[in-house]
N, C-alpha and C positions, 0 to 999 in steps of 0.2 A: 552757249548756255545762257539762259534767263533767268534772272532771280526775280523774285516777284518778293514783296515783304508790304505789307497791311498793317492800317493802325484802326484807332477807333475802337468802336463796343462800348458796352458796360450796361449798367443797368436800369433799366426806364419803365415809368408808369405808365400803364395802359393808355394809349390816347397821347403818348411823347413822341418824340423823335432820338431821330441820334445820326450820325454821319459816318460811314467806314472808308476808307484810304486804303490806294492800295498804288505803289509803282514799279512798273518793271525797269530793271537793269541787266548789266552787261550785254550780252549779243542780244539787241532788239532789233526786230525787223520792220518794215516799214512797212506788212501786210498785220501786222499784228492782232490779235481779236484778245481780247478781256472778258471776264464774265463776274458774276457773282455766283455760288452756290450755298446751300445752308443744310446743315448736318443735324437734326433734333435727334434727343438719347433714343437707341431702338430702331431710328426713321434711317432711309438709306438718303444718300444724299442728293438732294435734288437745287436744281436750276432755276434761281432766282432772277438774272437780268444778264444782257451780256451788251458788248459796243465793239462794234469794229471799224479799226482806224480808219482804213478804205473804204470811203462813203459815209463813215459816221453811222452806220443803220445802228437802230437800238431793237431788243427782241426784250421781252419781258414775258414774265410766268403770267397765269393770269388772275394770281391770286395777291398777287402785287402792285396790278394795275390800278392806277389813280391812286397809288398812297407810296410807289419806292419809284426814285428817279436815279437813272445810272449817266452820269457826265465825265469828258477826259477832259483831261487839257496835255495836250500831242508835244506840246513844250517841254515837258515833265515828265510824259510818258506816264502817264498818271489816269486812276479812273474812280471816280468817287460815287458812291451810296448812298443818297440821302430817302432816311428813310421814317416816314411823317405815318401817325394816325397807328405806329403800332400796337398790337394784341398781342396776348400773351399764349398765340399760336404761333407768334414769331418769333417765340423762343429758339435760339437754335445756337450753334458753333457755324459762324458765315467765311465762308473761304474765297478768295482772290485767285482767278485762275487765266494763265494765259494760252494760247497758240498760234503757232504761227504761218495757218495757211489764210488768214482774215476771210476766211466765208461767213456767210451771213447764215442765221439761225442754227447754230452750234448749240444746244443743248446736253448732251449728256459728259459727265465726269470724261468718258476714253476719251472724249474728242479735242481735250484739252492736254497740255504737255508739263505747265508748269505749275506749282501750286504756291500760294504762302501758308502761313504757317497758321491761318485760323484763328478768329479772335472770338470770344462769347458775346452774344445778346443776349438778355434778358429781359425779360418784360413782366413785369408784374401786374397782377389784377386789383 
């Protein structure tokens, strides 16, 4: 079993930043994959950035690219969101998700096994 548990969020001006946290515990494996996804009210949930421990690859949406960077530190077992130049299209409920086959470009919600528990961004205009 893995628990994943996320910090971070809150509310930010058009054009801010913010940083979301996120680390897995107990049975962690050492193929491990992490991802980001984000949940807007109405929208179905989709796939923001993911990192996988083996080889490090990064995959990102592409409506994220050149403004959200997803980093671990393997120490920790840890994977952070830093996420610069937001819109208040990025409003969303962003969730912290693992699994544990670490293949490279994992996109959708089933492909993932564990979840945290989702924190709010908000972004104002």
């Amino acid at each position: 079993q893995v628990h994943v548990t996320q910090s971070g969020g809150g509310v930010v001006q058009a054009g801010g930043s913010l940083r979301l946290s996120c680390v897995a515990s107990g049975r962690v494996f050492s193929s491990l994959g992490m991802a980001w996804f984000r949940q807007a009210p109405g929208k179905e949930r989709e796939f923001v950035a993911s990192f996988t421990w083996t080889g490090g690859m990064t995959n990102y949406a592409e409506f994220v690219k050149g403004r959200f960077l997803i980093s671990r530190d393997s120490a920790e077992n840890s994977v952070y969101l830093q996420m610069d130049k937001l819109q208040p299209e990025d409003t969303a409920v962003y969730y912290c998700a693992a699994e544990v086959t670490g293949f490279a470009g994992l996109t959708q919600p089933l492909e993932y096994d564990y979840w945290g528990q989702g924190t709010q961004v908000t972004v104002s205009s």
